[in-house]
Every structure is written in structure tokens, then in C-alpha cells.
N, CA, C and O atoms as a MOPAC input file, in Angstrom:
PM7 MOZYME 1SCF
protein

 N    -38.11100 1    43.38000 1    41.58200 1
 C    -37.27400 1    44.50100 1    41.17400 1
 C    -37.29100 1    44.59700 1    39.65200 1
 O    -37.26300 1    43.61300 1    38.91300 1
 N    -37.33700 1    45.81400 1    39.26400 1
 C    -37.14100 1    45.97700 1    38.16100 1
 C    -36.09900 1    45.81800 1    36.96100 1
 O    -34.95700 1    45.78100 1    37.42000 1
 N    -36.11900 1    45.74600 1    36.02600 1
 C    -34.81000 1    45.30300 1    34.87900 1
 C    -34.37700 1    46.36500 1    34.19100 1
 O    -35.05000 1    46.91000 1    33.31600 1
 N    -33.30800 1    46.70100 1    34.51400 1
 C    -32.61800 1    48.05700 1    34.24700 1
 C    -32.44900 1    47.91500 1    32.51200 1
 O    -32.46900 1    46.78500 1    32.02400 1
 N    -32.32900 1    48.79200 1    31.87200 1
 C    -32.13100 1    48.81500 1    30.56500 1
 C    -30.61800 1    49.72200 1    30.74800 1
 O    -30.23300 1    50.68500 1    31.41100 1
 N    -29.94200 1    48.60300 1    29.54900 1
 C    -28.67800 1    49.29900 1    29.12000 1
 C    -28.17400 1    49.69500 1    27.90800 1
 O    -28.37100 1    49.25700 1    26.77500 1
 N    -27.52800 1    50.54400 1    28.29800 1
 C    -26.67100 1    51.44300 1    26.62600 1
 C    -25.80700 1    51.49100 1    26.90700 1
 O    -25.38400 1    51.01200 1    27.95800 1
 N    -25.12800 1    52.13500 1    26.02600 1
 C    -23.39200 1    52.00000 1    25.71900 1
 C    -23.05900 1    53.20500 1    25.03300 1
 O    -23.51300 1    53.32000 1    23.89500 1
 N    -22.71400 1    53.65900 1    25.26100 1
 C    -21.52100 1    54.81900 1    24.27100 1
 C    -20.72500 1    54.07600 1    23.52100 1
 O    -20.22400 1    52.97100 1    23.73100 1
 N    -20.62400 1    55.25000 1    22.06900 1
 C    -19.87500 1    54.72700 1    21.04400 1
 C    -18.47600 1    54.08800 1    20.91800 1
 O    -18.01700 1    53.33200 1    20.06300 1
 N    -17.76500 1    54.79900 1    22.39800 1
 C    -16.58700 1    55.05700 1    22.18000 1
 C    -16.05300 1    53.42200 1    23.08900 1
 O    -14.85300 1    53.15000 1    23.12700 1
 N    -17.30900 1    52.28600 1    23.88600 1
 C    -17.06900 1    51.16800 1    24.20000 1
 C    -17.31500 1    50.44100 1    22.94000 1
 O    -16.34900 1    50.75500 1    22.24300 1
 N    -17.80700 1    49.92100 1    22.49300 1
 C    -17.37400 1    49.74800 1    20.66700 1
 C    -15.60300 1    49.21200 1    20.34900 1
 O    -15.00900 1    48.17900 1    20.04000 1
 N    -15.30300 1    50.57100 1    20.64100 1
 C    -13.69500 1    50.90500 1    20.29300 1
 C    -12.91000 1    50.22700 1    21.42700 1
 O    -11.76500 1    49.82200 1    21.22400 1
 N    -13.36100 1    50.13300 1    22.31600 1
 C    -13.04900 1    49.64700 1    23.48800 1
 C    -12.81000 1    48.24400 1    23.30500 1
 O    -11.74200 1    47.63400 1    23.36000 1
 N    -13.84400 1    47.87500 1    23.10400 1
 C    -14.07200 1    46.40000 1    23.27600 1
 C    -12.80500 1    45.91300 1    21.45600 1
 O    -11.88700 1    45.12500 1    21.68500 1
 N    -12.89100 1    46.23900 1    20.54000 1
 C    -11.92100 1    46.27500 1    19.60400 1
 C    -10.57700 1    45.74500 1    19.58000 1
 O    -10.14100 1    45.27800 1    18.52800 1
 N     -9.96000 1    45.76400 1    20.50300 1
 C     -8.68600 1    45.27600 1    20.92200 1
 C     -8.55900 1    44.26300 1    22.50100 1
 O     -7.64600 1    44.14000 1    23.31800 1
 N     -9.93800 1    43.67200 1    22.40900 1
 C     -9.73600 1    42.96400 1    23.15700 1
 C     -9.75900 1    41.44500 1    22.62000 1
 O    -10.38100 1    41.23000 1    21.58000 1
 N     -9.41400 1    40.87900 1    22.97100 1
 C     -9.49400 1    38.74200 1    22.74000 1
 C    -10.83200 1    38.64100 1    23.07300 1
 O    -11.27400 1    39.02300 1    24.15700 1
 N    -11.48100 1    38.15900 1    22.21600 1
 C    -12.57400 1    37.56600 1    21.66200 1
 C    -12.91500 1    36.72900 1    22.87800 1
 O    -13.91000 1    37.32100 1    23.29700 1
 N    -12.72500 1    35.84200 1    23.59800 1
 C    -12.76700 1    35.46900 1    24.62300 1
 C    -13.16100 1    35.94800 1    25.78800 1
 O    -13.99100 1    35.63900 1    26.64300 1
 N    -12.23300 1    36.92000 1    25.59400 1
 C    -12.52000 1    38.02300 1    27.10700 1
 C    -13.57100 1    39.02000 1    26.78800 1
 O    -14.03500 1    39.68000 1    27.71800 1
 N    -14.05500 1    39.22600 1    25.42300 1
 C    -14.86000 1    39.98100 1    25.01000 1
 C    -16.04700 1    39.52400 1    25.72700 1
 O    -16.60900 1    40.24800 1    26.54900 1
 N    -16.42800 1    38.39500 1    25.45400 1
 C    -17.64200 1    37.77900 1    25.97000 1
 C    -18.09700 1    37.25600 1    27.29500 1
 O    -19.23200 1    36.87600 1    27.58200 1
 N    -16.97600 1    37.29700 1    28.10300 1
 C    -17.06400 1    37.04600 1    30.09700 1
 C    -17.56000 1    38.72300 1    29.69600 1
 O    -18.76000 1    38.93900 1    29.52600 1
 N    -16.84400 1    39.52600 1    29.60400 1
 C    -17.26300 1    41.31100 1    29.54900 1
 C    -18.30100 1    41.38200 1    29.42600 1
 O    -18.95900 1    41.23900 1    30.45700 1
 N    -19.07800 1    41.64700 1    28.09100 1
 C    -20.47800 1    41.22400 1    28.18300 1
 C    -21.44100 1    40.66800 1    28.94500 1
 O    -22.51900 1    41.24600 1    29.07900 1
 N    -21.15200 1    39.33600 1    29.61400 1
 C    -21.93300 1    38.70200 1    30.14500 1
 C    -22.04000 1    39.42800 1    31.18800 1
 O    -23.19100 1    39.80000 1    31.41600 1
 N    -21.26100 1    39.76000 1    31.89500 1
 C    -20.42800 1    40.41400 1    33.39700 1
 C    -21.74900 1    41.99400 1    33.19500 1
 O    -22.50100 1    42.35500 1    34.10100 1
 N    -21.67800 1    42.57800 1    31.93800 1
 C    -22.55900 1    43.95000 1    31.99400 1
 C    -23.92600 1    43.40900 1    31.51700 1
 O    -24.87900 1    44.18800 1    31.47700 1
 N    -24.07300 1    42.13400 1    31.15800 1
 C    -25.69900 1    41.71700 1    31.35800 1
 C    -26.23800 1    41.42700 1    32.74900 1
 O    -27.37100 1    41.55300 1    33.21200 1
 N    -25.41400 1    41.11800 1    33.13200 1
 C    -25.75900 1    40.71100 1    34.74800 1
 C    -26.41100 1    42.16900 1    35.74500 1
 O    -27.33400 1    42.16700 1    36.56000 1
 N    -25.52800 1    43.31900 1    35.29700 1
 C    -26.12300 1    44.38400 1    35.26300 1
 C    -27.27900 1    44.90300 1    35.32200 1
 O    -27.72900 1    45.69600 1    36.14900 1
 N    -27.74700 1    44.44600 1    34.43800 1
 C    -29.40300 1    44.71500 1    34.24300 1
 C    -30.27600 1    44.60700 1    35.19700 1
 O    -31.16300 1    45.32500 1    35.65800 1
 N    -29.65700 1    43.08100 1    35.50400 1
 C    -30.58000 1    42.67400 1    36.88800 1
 C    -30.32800 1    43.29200 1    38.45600 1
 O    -31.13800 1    43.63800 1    39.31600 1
 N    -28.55300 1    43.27000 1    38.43300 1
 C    -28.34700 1    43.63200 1    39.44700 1
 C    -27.30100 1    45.24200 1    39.69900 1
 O    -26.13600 1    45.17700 1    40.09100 1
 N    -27.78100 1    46.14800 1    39.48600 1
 C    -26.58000 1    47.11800 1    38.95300 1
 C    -25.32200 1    47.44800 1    40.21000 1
 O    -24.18600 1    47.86300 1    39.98200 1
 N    -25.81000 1    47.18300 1    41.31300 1
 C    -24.53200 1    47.21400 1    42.42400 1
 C    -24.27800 1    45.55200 1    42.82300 1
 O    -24.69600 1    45.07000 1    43.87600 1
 N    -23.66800 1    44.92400 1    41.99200 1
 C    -23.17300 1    43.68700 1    42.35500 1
 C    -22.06600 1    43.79400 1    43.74100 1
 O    -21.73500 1    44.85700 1    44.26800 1
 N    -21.57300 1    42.32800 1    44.19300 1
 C    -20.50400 1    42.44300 1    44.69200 1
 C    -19.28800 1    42.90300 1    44.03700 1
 O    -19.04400 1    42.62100 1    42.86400 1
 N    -18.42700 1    43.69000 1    44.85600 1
 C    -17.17800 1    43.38500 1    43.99800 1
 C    -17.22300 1    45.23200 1    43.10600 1
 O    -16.29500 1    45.90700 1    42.66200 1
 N    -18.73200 1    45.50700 1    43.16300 1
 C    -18.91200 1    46.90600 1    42.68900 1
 C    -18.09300 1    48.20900 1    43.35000 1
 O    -18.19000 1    48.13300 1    44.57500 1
 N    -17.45000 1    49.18200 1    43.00800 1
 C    -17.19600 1    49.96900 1    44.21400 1
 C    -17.46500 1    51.55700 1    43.03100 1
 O    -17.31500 1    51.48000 1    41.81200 1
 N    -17.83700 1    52.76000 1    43.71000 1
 C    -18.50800 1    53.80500 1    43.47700 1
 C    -17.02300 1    54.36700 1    43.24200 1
 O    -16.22500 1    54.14700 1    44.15200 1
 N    -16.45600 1    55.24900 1    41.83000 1
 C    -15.08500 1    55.93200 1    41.93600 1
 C    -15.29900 1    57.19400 1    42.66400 1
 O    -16.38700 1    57.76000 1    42.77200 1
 N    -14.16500 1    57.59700 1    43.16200 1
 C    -14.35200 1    58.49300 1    44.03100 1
 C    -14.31800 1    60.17500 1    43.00500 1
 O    -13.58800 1    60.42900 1    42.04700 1
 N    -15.36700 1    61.06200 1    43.64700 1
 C    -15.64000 1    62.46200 1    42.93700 1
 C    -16.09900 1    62.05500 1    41.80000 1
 O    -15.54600 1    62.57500 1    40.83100 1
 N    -17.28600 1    60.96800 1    41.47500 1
 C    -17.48100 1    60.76300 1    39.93000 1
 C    -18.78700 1    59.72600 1    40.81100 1
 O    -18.81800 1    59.09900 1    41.87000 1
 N    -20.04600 1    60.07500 1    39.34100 1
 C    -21.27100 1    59.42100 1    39.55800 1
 C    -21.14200 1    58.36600 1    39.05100 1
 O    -22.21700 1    57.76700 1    39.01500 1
 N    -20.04200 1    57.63600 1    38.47800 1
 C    -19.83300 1    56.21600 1    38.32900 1
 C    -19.03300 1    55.29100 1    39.03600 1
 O    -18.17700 1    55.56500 1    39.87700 1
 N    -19.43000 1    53.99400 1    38.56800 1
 C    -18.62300 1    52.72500 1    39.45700 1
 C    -18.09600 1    52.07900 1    38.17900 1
 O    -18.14700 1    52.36000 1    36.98200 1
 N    -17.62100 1    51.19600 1    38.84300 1
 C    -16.23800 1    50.25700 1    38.11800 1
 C    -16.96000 1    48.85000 1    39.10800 1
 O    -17.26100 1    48.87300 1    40.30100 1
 N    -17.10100 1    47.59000 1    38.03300 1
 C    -16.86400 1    46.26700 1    38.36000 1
 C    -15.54400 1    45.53400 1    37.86800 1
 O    -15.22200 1    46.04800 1    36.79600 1
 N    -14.52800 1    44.38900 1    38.28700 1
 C    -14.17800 1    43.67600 1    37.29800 1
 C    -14.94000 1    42.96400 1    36.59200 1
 O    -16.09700 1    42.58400 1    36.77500 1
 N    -14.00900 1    42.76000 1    35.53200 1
 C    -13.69800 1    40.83900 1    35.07100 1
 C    -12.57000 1    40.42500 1    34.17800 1
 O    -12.31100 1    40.71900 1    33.01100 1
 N    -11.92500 1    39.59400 1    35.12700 1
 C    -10.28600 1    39.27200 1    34.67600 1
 C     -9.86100 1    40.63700 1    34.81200 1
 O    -10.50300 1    41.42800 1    35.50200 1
 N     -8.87000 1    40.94400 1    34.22500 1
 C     -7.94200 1    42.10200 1    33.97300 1
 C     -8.82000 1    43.36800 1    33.58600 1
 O     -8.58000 1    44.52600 1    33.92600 1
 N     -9.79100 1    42.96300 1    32.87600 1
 C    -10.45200 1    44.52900 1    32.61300 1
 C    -11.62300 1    44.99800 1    33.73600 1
 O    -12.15900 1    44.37000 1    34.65000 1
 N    -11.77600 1    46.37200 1    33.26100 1
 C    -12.78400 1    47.26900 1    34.23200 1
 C    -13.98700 1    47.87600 1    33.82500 1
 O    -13.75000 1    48.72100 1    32.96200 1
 N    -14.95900 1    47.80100 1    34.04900 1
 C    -15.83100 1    48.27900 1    33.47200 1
 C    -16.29400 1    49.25000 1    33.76600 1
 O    -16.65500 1    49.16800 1    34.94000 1
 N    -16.49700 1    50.13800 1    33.37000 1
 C    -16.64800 1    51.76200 1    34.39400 1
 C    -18.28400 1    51.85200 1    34.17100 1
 O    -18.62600 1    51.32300 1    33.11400 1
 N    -19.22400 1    52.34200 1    34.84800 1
 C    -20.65300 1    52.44800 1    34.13800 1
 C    -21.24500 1    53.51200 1    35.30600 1
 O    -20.87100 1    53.93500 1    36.40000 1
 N    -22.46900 1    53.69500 1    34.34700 1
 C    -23.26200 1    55.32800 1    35.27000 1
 C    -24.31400 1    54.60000 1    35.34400 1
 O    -24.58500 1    53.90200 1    34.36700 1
 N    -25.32500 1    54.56900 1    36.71800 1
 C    -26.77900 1    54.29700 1    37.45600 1
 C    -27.72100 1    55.24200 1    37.38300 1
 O    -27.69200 1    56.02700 1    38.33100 1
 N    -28.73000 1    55.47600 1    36.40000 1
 C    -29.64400 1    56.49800 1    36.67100 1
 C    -30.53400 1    56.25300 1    37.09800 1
 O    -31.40600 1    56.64300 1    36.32200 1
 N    -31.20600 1    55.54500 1    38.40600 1
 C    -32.07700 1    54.99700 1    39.24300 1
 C    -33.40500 1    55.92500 1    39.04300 1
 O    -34.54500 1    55.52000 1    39.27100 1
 N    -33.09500 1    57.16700 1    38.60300 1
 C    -34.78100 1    57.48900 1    38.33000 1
 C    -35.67100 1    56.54700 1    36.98400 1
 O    -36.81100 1    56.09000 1    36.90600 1
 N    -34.73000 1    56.55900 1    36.24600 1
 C    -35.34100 1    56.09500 1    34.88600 1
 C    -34.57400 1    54.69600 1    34.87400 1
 O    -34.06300 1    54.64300 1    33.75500 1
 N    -34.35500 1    53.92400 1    35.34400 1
 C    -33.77100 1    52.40000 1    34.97500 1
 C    -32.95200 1    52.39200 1    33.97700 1
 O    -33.37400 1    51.69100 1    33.05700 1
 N    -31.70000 1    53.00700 1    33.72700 1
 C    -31.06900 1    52.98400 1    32.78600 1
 C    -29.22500 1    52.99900 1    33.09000 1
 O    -28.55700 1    53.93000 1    33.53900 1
 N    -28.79800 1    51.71600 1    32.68900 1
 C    -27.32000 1    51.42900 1    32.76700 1
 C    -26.70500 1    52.06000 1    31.59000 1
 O    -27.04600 1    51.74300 1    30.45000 1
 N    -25.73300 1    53.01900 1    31.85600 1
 C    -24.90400 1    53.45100 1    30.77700 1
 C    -23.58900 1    52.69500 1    30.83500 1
 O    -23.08600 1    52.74400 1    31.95800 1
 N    -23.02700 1    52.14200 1    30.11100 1
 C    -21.76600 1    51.65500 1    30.21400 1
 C    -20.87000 1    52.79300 1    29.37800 1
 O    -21.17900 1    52.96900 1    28.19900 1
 N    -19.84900 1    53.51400 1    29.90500 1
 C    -19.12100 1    54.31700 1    29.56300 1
 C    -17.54000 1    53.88500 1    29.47200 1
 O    -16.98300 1    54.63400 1    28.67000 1
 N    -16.46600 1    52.74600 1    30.13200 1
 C    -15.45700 1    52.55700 1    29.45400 1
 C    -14.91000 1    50.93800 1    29.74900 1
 O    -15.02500 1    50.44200 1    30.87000 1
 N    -14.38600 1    50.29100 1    28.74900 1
 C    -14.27100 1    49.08900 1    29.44500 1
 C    -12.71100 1    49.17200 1    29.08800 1
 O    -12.51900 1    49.26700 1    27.87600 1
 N    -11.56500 1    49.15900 1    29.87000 1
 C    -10.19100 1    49.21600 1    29.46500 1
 C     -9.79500 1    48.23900 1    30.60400 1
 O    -10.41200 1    47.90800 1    31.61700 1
 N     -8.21600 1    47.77200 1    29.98500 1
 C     -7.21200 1    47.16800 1    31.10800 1
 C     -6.84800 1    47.38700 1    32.18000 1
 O     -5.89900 1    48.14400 1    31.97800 1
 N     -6.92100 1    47.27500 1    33.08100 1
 C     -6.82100 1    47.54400 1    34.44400 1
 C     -5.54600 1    48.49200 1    34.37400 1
 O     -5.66600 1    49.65400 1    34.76200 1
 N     -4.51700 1    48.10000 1    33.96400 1
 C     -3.31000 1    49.58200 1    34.25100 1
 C     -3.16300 1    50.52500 1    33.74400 1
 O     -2.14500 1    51.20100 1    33.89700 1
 N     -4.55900 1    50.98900 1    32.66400 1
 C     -4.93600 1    52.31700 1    32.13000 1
 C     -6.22200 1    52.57200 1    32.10700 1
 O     -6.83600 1    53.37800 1    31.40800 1
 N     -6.67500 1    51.68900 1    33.07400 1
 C     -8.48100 1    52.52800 1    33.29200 1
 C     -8.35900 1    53.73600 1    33.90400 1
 O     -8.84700 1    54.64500 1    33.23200 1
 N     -7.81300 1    54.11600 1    35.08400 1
 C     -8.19800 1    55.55600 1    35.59200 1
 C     -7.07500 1    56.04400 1    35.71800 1
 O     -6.54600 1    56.26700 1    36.80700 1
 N     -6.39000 1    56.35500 1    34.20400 1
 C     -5.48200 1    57.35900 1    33.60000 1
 C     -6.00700 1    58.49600 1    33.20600 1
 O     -5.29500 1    59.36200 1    32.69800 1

């Protein structure tokens, strides 16, 4: 299988900004894993929207699959009781 390539929008940057340094980096690791596998366990598809959400710990990672071209967009990583506000 192939190795998905990933990007990020500017506005995860800002995201990631107010998080503990700590948790910054399970996050990361959690959207490298991605690459390899883009529907992990634990993945679920949001509903009326071409993206999914994984955890890790308390936060969510929201991200878009463009399976024609191998490409992971990561679009929001927030706290679980204001991700899908």
C-alpha cells in the first residue's frame, strides 16, 4: 500500500498553540500514523461532511482523505468539548 502524503492548513498551527507540549507530540505522532494508515481503528467518518475525526487523549483530530491523489489534509485539531461547535 501506498504512503499517503500529508498537509495541514494554517489555521492547525494555531491549533496546536495552546496545547501542552506533551500532548502536542502523542498528536503528531497519532497524524503520522496516518500516512500509513488513513482509516485507523477508532476512526469514524462525521456525518454530512467528507471528513473524519480520530482521537488522542482529550483532543480530536478532524482530517480530509483524497484517495485519488494520496493526500491527508489535516484540517482541525481541538478539545473534545469544542471540536464540533
Amino acid at each position: 500500500m501506498a504512503r499517503y502524503k500529508l498537509l495541514f492548513k494554517k489555521s492547525v498551527a494555531r491549533d496546536l498553540r495552546g496545547i501542552r507540549k506533551k500532548d502536542v507530540q502523542r498528536i503528531l505522532k497519532r497524524i503520522k500514523a496516518l500516512a500509513d494508515d488513513p482509516h485507523p481503528d477508532g476512526c469514524e467518518k462525521l456525518t454530512d461532511q467528507e471528513h473524519y475525526r480520530v482521537r488522542q487523549g482529550s483532543y480530536r483530530v478532524v482530517y480530509e482523505v483524497k484517495d485519488d491523489v494520496l493526500v491527508i489534509i489535516s484540517v482541525r485539531i481541538v478539545h473534545r468539548r469544542e471540536v464540533y461547535r
